[in-house]
VOMITOR-186421 format. One record per residue (C-alpha): residue number from 1; x, y, z. Coordinates in nm, 2 decimals. Example, Ala and Ser with C-alpha at 12.3 -4.5 7.8 and 13.67 -1.06 7.14 Angstrom:
<nodes>
(1 (1.23 -0.45 0.78))
(2 (1.37 -0.11 0.71))
</nodes>
This chain:
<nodes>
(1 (0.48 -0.82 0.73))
(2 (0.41 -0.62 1.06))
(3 (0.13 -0.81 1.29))
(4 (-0.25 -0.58 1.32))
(5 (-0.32 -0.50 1.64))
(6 (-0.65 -0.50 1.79))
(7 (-0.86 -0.18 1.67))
(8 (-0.65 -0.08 1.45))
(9 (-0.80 0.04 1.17))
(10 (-0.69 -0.03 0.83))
(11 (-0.76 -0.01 0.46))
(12 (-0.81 -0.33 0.20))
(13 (-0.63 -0.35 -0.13))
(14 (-0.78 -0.41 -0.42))
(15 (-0.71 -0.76 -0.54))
(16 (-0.99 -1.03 -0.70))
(17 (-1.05 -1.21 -0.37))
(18 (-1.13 -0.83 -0.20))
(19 (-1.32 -0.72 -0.51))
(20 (-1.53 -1.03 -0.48))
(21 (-1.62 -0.99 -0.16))
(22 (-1.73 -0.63 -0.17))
(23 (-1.49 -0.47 0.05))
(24 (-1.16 -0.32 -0.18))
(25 (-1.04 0.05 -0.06))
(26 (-1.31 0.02 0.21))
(27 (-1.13 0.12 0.58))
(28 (-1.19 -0.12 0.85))
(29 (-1.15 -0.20 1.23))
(30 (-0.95 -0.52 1.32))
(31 (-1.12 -0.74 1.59))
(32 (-0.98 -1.10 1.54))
(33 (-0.68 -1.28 1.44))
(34 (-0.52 -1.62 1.39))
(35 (-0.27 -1.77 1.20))
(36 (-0.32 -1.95 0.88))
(37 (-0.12 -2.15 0.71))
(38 (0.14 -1.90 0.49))
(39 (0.01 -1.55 0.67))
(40 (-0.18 -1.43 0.94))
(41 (-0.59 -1.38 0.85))
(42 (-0.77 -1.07 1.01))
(43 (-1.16 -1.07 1.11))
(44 (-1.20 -0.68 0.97))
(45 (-1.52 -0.51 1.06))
(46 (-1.64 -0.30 0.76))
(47 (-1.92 -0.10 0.80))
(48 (-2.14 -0.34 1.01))
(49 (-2.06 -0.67 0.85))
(50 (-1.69 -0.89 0.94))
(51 (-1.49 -1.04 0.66))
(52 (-1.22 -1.27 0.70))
(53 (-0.88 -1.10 0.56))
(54 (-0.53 -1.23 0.52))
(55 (-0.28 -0.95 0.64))
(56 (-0.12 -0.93 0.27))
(57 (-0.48 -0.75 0.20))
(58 (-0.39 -0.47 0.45))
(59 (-0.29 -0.14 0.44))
(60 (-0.22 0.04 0.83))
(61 (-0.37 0.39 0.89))
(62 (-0.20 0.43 1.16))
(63 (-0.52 0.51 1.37))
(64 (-0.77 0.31 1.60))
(65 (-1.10 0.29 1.72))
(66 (-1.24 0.35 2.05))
(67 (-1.36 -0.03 2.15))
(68 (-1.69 0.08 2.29))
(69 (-1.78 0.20 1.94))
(70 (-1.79 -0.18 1.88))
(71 (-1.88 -0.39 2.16))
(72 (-2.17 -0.29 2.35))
(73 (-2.10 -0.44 2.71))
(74 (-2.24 -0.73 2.67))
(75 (-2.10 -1.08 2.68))
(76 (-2.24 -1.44 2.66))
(77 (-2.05 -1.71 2.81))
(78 (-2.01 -2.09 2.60))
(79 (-1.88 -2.40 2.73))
(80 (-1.59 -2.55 2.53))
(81 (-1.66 -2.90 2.36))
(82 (-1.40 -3.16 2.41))
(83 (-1.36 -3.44 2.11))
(84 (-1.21 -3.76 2.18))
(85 (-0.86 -3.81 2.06))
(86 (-0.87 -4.13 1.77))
(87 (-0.85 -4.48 1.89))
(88 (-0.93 -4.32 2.25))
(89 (-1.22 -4.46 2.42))
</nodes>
C-alpha cells in the first residue's frame, strides 16, 4: 500500500474495528503516523476527535487540508524522559 501523507485527507472503510469506533465512510485529515507491526497506523482527525487507523482502513481522496485549519499556532514544548537500559546502573 501507498504511504498517507500529512493532510491528506482520506475516507475510512467500513470494516468491524471502524464500525466500532464510530468513524466508517466518515472523510478525515491525516496528522500522524508510525509504523506498526504488519502496516503502517494513521492518527486521522474526524470531525474534532483523532482515532488511531491502520492504513488498510484508508481510502485517498486525492485532496488536502490547509494546516492552519488544524493547528492553531500554538506549541508547548516537553522534555524527553530517558529510562535506564536493564542491568545498567
Amino acid at each position: 500500500m501507498r504511504e498517507f501523507d500529512f493532510d491528506e485527507v482520506v475516507t475510512v472503510l467500513e470494516t468491524n474495528h471502524t464500525v466500532e469506533l464510530g468513524v466508517a465512510g466518515a472523510t478525515g485529515a491525516i496528522l500522524g503516523k508510525s509504523q506498526g507491526v504488519d502496516e503502517r497506523i494513521y492518527a486521522v482527525l474526524v470531525g474534532d476527535e483523532t482515532t488511531m487507523l491502520p492504513e488498510s482502513c484508508l481510502v485517498p481522496t486525492g485532496r488536502y487540508i490547509d494546516p492552519d485549519e488544524v493547528y492553531g499556532g500554538e506549541s508547548i514544548k516537553v522534555q524527553a524522559e530517558r529510562y535506564p537500559e536493564k542491568g545498567v546502573e
